[in-house]
PQR file with spaces between the fields and no chain letter, atoms N, CA, C, O and H, PARSE charges and radii, in Angstrom:
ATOM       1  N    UNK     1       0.847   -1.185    0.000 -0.4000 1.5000
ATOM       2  CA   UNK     1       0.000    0.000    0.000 -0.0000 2.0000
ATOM       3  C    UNK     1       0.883    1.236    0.000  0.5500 1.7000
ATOM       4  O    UNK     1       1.797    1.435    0.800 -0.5500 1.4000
ATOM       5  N    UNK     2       0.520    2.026   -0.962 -0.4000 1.5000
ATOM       6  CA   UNK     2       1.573    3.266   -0.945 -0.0000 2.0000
ATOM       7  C    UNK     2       0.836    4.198   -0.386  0.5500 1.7000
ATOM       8  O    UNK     2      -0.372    4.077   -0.588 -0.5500 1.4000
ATOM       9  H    UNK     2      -0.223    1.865   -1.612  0.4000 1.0000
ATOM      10  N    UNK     3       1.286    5.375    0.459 -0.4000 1.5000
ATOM      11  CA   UNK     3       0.718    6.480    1.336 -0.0000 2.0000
ATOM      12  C    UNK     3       1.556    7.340    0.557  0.5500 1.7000
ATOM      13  O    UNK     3       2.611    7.012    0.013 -0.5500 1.4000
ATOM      14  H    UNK     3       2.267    5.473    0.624  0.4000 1.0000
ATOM      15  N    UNK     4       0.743    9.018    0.536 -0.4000 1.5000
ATOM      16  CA   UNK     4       1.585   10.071    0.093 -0.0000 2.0000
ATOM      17  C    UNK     4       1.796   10.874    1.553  0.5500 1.7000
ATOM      18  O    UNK     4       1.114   11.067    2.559 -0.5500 1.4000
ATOM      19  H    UNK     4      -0.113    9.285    0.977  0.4000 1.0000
ATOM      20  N    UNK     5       3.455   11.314    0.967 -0.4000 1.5000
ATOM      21  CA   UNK     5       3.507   12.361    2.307 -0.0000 2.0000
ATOM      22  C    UNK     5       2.956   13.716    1.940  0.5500 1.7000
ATOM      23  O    UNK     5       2.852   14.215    0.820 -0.5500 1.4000
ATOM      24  H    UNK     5       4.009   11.157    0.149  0.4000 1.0000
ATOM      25  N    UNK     6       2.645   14.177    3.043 -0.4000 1.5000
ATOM      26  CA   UNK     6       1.761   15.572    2.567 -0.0000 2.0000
ATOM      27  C    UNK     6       2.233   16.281    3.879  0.5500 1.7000
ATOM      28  O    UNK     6       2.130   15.699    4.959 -0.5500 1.4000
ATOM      29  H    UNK     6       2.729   13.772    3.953  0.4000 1.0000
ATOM      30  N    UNK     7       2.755   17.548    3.777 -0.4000 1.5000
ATOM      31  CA   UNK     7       3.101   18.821    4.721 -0.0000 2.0000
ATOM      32  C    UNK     7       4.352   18.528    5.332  0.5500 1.7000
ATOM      33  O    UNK     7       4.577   19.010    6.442 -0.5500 1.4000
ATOM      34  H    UNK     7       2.839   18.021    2.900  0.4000 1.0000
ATOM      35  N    UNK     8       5.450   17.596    4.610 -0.4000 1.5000
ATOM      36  CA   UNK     8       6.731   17.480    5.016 -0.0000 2.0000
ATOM      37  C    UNK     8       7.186   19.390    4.408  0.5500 1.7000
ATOM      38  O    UNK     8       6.731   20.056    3.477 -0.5500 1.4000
ATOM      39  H    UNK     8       5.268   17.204    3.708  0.4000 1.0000
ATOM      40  N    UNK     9       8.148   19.676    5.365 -0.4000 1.5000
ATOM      41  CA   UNK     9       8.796   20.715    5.095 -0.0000 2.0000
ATOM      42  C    UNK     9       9.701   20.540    3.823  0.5500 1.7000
ATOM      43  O    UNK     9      10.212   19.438    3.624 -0.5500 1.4000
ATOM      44  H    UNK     9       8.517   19.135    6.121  0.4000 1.0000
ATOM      45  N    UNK    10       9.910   21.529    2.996 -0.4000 1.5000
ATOM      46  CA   UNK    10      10.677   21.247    1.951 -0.0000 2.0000
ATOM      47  C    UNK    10      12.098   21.245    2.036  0.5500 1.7000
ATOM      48  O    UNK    10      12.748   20.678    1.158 -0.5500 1.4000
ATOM      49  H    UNK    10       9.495   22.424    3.158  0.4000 1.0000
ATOM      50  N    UNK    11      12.823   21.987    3.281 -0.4000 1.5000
ATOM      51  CA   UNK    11      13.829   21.743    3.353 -0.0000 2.0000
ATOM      52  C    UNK    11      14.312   20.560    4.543  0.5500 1.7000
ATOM      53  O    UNK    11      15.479   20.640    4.928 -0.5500 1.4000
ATOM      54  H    UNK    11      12.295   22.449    3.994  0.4000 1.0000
ATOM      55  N    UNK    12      13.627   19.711    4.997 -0.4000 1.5000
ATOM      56  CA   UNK    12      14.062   18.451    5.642 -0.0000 2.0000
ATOM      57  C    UNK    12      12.684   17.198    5.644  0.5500 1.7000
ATOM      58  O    UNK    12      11.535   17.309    5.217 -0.5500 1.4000
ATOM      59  H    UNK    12      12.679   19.646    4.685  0.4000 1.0000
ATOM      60  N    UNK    13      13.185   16.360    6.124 -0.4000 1.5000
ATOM      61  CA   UNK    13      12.413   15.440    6.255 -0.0000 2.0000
ATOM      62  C    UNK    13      12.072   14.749    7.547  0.5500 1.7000
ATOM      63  O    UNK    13      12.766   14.537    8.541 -0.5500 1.4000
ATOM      64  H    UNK    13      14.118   16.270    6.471  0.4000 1.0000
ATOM      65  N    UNK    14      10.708   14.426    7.248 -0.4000 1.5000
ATOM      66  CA   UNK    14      10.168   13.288    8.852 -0.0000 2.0000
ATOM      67  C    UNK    14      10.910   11.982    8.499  0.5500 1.7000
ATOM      68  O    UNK    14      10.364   10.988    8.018 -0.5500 1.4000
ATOM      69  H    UNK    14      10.144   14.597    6.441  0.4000 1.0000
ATOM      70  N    UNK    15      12.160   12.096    8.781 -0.4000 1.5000
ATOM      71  CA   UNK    15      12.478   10.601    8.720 -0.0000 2.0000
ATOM      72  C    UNK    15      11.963    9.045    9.719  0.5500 1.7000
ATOM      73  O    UNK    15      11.959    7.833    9.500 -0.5500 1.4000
ATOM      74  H    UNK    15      12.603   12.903    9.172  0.4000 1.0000
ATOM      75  N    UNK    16      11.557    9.992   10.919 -0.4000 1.5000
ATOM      76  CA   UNK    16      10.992    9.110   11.826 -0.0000 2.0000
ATOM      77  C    UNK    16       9.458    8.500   11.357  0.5500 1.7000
ATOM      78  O    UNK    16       8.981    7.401   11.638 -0.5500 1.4000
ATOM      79  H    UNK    16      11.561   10.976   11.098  0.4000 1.0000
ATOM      80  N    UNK    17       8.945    9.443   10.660 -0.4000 1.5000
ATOM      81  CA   UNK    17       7.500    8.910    9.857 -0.0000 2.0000
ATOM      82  C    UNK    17       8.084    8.055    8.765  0.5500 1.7000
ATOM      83  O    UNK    17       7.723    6.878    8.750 -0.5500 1.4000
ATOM      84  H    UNK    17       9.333   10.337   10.432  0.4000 1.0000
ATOM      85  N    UNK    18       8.998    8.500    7.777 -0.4000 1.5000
ATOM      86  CA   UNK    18       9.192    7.743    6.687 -0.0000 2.0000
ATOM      87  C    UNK    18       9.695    6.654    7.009  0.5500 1.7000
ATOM      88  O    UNK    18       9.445    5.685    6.291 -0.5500 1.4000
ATOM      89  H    UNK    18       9.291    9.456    7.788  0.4000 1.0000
ATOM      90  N    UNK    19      10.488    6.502    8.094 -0.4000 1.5000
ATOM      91  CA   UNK    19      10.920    5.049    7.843 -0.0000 2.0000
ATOM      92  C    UNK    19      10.356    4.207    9.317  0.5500 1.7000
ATOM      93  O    UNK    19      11.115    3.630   10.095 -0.5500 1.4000
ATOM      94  H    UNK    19      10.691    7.289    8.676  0.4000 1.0000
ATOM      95  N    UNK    20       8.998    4.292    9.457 -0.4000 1.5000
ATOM      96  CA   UNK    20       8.271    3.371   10.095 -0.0000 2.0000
ATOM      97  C    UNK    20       7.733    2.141    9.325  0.5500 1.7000
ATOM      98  O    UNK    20       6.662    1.688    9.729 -0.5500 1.4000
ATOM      99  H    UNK    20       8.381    4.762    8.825  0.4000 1.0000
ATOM     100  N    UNK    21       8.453    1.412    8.050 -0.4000 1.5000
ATOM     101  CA   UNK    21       8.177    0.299    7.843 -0.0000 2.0000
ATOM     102  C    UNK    21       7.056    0.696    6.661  0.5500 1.7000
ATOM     103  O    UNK    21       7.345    0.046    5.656 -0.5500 1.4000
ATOM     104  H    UNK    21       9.323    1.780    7.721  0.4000 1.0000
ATOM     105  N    UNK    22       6.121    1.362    6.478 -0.4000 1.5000
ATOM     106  CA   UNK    22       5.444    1.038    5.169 -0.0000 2.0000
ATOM     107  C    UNK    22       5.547    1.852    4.121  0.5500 1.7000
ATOM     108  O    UNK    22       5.965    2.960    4.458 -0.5500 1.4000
ATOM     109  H    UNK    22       5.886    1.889    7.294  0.4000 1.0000
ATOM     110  N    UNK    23       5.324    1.737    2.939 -0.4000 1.5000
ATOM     111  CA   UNK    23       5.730    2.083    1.837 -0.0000 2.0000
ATOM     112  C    UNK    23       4.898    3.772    1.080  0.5500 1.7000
ATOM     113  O    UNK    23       3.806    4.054    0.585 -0.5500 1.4000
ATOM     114  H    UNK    23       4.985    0.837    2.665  0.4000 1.0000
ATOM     115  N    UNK    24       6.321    4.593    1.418 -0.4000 1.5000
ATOM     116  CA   UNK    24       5.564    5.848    1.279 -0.0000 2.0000
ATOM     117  C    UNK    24       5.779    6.913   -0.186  0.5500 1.7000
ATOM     118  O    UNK    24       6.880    7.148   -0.684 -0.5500 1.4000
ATOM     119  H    UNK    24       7.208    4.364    1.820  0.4000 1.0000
ATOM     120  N    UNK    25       4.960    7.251   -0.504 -0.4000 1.5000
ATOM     121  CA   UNK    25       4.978    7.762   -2.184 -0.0000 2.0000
ATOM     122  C    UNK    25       5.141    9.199   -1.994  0.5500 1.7000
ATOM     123  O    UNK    25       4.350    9.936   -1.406 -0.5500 1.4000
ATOM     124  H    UNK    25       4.066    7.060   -0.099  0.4000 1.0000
ATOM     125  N    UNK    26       6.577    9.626   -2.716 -0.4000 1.5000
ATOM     126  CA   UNK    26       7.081   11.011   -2.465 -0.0000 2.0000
ATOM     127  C    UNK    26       6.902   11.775   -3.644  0.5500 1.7000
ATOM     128  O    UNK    26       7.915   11.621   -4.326 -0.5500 1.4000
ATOM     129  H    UNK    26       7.220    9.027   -3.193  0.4000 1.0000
ATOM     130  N    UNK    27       5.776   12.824   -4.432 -0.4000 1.5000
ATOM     131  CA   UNK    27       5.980   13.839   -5.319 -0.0000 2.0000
ATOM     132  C    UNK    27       6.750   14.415   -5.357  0.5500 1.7000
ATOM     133  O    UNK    27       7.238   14.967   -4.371 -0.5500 1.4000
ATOM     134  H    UNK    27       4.953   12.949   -3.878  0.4000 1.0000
ATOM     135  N    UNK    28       7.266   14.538   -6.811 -0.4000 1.5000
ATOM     136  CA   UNK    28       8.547   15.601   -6.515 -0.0000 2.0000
ATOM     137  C    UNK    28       7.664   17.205   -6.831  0.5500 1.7000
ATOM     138  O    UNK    28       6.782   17.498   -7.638 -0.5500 1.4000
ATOM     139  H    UNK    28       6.869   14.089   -7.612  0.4000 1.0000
ATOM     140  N    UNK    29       8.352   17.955   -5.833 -0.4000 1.5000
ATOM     141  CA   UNK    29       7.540   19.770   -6.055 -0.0000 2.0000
ATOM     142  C    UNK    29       6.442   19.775   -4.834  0.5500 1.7000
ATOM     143  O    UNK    29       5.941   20.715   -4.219 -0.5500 1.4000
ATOM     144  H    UNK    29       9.069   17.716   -5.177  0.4000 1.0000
ATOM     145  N    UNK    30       6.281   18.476   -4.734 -0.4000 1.5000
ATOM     146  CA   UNK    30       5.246   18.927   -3.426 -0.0000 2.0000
ATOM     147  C    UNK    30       5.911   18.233   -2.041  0.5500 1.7000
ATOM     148  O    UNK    30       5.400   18.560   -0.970 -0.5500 1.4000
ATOM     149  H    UNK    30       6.688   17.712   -5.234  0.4000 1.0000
ATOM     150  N    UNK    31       6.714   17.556   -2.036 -0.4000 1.5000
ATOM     151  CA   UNK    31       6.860   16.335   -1.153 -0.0000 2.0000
ATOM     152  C    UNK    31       8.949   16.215   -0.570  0.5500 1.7000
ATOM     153  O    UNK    31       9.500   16.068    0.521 -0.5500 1.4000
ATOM     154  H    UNK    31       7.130   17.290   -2.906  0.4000 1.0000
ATOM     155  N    UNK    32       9.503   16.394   -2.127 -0.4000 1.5000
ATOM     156  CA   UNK    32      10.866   17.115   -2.086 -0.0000 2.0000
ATOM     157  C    UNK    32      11.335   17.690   -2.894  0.5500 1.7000
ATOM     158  O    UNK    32      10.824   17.437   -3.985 -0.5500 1.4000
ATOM     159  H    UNK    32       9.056   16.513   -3.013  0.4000 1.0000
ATOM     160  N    UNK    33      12.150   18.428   -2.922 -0.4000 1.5000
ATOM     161  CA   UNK    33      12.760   19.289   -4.366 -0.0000 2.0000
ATOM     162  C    UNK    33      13.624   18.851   -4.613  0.5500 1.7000
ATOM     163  O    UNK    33      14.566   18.805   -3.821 -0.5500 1.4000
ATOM     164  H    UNK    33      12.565   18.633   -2.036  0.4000 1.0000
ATOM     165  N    UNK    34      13.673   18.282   -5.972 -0.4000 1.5000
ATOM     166  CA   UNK    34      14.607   17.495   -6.476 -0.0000 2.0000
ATOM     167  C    UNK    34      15.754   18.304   -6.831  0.5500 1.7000
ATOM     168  O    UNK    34      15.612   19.300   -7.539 -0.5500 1.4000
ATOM     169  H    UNK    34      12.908   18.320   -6.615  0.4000 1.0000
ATOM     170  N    UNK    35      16.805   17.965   -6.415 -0.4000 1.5000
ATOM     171  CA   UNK    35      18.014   18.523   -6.136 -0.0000 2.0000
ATOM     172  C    UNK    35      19.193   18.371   -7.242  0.5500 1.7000
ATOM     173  O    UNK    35      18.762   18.009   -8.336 -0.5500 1.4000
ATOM     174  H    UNK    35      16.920   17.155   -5.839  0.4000 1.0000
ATOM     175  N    UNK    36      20.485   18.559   -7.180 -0.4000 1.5000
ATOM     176  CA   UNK    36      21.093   18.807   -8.253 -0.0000 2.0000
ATOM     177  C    UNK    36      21.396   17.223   -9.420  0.5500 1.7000
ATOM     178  O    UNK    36      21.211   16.874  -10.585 -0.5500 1.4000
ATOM     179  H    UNK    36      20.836   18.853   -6.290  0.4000 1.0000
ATOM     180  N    UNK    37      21.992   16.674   -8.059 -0.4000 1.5000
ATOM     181  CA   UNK    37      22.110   15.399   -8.733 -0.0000 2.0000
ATOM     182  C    UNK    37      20.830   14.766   -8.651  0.5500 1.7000
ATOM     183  O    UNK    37      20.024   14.991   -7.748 -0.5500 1.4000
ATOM     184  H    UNK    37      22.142   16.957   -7.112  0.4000 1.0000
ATOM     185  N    UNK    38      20.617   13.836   -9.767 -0.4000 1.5000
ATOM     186  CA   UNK    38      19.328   12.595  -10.280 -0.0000 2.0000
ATOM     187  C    UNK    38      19.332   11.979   -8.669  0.5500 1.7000
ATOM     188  O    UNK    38      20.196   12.014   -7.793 -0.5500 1.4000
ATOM     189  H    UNK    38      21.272   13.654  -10.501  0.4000 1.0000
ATOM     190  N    UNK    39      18.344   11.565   -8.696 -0.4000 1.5000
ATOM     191  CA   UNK    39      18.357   10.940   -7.328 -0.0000 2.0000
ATOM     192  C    UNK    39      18.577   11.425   -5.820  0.5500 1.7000
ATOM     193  O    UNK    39      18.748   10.587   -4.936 -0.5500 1.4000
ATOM     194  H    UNK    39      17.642   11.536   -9.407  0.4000 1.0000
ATOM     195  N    UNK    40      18.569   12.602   -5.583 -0.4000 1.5000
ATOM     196  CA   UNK    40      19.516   12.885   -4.414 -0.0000 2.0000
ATOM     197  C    UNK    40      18.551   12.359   -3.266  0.5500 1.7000
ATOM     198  O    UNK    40      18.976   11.738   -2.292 -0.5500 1.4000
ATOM     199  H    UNK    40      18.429   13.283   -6.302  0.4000 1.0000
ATOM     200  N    UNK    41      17.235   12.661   -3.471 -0.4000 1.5000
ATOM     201  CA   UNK    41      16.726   12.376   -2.405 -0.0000 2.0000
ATOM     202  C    UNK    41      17.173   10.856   -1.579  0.5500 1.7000
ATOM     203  O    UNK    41      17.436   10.815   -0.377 -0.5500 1.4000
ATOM     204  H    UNK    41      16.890   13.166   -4.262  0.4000 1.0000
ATOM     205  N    UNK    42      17.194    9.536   -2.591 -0.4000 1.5000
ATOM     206  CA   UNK    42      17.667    8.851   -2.284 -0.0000 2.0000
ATOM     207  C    UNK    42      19.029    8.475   -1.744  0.5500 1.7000
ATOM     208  O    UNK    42      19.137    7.432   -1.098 -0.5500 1.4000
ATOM     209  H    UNK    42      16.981    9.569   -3.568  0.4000 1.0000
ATOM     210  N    UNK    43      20.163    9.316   -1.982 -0.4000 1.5000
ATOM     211  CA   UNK    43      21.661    9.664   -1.515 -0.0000 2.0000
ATOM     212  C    UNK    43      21.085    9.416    0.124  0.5500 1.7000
ATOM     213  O    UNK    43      21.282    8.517    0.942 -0.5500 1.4000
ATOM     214  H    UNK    43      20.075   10.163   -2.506  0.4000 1.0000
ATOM     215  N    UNK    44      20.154   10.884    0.153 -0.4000 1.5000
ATOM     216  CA   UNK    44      19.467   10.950    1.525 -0.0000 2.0000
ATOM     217  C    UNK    44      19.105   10.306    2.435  0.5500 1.7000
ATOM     218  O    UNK    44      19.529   10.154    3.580 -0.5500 1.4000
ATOM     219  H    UNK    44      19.994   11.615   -0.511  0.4000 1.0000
ATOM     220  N    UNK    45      18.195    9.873    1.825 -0.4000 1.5000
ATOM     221  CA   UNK    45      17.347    8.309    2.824 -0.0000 2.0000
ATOM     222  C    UNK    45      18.181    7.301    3.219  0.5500 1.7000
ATOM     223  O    UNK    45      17.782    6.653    4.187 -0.5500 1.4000
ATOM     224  H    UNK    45      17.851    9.996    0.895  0.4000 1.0000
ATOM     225  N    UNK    46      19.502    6.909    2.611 -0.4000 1.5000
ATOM     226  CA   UNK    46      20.301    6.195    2.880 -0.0000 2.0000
ATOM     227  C    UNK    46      20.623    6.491    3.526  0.5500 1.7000
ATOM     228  O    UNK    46      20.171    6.066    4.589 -0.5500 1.4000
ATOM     229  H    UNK    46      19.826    7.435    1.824  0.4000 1.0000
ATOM     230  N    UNK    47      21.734    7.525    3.572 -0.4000 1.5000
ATOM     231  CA   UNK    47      22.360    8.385    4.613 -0.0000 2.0000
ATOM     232  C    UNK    47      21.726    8.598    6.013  0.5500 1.7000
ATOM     233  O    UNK    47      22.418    8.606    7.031 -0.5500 1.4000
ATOM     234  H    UNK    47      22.100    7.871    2.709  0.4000 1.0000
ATOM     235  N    UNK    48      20.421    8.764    6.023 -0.4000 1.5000
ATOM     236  CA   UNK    48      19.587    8.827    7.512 -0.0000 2.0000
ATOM     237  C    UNK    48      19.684    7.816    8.087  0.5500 1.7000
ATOM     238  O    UNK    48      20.056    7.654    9.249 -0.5500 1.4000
ATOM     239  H    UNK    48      19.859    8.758    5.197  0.4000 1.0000
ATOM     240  N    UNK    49      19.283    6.859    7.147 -0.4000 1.5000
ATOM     241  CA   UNK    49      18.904    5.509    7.654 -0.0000 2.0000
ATOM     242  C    UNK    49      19.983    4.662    8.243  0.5500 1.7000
ATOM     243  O    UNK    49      19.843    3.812    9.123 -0.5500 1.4000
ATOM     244  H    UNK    49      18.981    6.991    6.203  0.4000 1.0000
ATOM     245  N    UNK    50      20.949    4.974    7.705 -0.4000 1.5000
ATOM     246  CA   UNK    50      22.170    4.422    8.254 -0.0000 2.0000
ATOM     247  C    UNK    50      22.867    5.079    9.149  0.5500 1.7000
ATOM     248  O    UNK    50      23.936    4.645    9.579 -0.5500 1.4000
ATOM     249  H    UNK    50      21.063    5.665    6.991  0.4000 1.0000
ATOM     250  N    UNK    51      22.240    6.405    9.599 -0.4000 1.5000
ATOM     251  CA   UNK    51      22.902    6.694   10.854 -0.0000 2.0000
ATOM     252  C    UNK    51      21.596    6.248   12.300  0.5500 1.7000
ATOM     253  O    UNK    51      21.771    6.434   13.504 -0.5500 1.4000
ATOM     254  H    UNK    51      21.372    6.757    9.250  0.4000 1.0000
ATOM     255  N    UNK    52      20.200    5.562   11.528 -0.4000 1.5000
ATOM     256  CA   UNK    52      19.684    5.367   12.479 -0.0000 2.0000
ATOM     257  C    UNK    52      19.983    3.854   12.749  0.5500 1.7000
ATOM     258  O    UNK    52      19.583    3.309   13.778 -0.5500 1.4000
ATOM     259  H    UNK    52      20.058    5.410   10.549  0.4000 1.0000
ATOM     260  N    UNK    53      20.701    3.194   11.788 -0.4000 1.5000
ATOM     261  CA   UNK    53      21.644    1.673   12.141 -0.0000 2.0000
ATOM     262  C    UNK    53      20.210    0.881   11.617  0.5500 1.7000
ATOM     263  O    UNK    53      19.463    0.219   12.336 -0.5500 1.4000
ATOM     264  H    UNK    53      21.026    3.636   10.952  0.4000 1.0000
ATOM     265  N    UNK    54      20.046    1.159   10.089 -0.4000 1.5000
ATOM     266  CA   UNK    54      18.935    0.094    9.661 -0.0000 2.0000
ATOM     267  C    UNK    54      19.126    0.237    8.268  0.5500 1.7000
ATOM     268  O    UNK    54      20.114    0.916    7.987 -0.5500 1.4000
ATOM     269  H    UNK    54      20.654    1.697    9.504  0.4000 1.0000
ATOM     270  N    UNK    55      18.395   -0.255    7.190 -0.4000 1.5000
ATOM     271  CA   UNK    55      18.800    0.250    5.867 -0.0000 2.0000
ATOM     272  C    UNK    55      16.693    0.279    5.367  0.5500 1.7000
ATOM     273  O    UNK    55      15.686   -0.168    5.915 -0.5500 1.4000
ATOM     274  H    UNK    55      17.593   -0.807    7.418  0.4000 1.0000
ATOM     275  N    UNK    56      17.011    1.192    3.876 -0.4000 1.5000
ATOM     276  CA   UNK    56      15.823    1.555    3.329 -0.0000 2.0000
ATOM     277  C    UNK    56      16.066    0.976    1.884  0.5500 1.7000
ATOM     278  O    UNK    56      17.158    0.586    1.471 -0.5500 1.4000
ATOM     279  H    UNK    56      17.830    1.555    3.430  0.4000 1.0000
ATOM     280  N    UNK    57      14.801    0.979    1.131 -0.4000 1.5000
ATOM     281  CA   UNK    57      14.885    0.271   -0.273 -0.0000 2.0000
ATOM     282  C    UNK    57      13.901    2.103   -1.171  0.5500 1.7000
ATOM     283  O    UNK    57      12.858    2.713   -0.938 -0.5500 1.4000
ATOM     284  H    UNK    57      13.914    1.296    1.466  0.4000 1.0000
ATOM     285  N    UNK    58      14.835    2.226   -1.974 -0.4000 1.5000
ATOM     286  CA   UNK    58      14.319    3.714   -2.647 -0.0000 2.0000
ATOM     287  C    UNK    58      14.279    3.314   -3.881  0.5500 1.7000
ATOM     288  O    UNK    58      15.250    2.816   -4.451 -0.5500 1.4000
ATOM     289  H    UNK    58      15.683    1.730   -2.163  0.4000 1.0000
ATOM     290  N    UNK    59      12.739    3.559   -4.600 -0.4000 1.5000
ATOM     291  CA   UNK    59      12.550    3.538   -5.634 -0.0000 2.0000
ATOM     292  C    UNK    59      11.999    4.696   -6.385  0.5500 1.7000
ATOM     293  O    UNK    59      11.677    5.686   -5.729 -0.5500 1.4000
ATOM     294  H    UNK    59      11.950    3.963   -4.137  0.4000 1.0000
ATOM     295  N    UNK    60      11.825    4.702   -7.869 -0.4000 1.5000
ATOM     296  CA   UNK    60      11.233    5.702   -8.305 -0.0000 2.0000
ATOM     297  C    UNK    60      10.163    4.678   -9.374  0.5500 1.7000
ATOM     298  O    UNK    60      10.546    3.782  -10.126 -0.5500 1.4000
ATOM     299  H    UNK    60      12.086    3.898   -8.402  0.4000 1.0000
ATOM     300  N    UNK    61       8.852    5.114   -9.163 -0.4000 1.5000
ATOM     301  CA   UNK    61       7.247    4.913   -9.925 -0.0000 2.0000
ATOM     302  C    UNK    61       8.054    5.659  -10.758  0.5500 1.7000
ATOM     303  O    UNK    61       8.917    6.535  -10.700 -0.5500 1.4000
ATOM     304  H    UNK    61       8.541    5.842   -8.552  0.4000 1.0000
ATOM     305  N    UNK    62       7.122    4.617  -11.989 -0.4000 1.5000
ATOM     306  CA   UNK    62       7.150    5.244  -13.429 -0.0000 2.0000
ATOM     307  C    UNK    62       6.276    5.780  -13.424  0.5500 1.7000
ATOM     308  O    UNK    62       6.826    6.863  -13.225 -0.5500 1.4000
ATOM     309  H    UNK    62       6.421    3.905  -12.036  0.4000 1.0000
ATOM     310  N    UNK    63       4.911    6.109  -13.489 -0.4000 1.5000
ATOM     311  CA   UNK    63       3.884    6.412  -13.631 -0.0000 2.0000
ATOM     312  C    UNK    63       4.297    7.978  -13.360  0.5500 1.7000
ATOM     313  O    UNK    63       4.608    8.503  -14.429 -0.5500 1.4000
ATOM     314  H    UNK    63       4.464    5.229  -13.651  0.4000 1.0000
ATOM     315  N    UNK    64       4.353    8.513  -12.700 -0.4000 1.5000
ATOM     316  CA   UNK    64       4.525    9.778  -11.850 -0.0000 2.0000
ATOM     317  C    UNK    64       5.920   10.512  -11.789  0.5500 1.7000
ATOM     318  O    UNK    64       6.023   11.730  -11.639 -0.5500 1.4000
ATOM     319  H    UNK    64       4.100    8.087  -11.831  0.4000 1.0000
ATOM     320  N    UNK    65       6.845    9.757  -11.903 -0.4000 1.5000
ATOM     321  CA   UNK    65       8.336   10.409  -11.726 -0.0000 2.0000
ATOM     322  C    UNK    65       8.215   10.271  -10.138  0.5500 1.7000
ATOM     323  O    UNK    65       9.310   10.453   -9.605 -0.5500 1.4000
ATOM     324  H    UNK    65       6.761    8.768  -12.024  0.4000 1.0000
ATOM     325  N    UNK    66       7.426   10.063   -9.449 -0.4000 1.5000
ATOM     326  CA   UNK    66       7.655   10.250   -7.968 -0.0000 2.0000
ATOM     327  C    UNK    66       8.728    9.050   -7.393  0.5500 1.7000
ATOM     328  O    UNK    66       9.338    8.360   -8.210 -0.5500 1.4000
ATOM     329  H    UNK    66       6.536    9.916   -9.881  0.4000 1.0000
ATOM     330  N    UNK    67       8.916    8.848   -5.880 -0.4000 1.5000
ATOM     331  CA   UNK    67      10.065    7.904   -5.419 -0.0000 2.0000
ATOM     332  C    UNK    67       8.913    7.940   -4.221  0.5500 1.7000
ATOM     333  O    UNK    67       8.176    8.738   -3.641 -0.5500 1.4000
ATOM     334  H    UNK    67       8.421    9.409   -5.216  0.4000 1.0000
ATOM     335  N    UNK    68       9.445    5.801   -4.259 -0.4000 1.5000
ATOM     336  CA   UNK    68       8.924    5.474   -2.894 -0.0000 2.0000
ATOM     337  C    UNK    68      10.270    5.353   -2.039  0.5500 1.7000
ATOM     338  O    UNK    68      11.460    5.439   -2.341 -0.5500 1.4000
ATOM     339  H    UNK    68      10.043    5.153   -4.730  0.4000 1.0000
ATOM     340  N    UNK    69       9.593    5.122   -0.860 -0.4000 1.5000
ATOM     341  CA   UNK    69      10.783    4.422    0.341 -0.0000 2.0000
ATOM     342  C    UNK    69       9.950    3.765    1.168  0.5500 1.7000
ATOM     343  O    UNK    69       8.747    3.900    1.393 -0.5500 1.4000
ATOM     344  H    UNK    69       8.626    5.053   -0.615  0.4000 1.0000
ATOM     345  N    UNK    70      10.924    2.899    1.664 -0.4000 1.5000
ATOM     346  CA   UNK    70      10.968    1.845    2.650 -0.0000 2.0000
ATOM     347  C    UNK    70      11.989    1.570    3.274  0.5500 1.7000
ATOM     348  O    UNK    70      13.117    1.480    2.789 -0.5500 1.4000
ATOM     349  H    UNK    70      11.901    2.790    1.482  0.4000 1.0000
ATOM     350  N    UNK    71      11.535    1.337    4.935 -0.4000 1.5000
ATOM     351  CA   UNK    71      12.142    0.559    5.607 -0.0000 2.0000
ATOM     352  C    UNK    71      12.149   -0.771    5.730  0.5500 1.7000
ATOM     353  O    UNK    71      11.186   -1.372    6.208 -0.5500 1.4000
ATOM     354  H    UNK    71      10.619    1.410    5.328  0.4000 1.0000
ATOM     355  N    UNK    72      13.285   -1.394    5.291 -0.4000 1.5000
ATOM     356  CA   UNK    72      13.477   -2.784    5.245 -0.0000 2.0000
ATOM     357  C    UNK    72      14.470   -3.448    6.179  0.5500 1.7000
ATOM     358  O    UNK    72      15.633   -3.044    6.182 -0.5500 1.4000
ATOM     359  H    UNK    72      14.067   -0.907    4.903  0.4000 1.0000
ATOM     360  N    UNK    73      13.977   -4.733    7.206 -0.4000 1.5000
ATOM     361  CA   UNK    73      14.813   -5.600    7.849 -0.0000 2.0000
ATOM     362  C    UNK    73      14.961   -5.138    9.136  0.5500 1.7000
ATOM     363  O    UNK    73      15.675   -5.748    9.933 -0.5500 1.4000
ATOM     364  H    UNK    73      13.032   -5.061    7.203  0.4000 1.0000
C-alpha cells in the first residue's frame, strides 16, 4: 500500500515517519525538491537511515516520476 507524504517541510524530512516500515509515495515539487544530482533524495534516505543503524529500499514509480521508500529488515 503506498501512502503520500503531505506537509513534510521542503527543506528536511520526517524521517521518523518515513521510515516506520510502510511504503511511502514522495511527489517531486510537493513532497521534495529534487536537487542537483538525479536521485539525491535517495543519496538521503540512505544516509539517515544508516545513521539510524537500519537500511531503506528507494525507488522511483514510473507512472509519476515520484520515489517510494521503505524501511526494510
Amino acid at each position: 500500500m503506498i501512502e503520500i507524504v503531505k506537509g513534510t517541510p521542503k527543506n528536511r524530512y520526517d524521517w521518523d515517519r518515513l521510515f516506520d516500515g510502510n511504503v511511502w509515495e514522495l511527489v517531486p515539487g510537493e513532497d521534495f525538491i529534487v536537487g542537483t544530482r538525479p536521485f539525491a533524495l535517495r543519496t538521503a534516505a540512505l544516509m539517515a537511515a544508516s545513521r539510524r543503524g537500519f537500511k531503506v529500499v528507494v525507488g522511483k514509480t514510473p507512472k509519476r516520476d515520484s520515489v517510494w521508500i521503505q524501511r526494510v529488515g
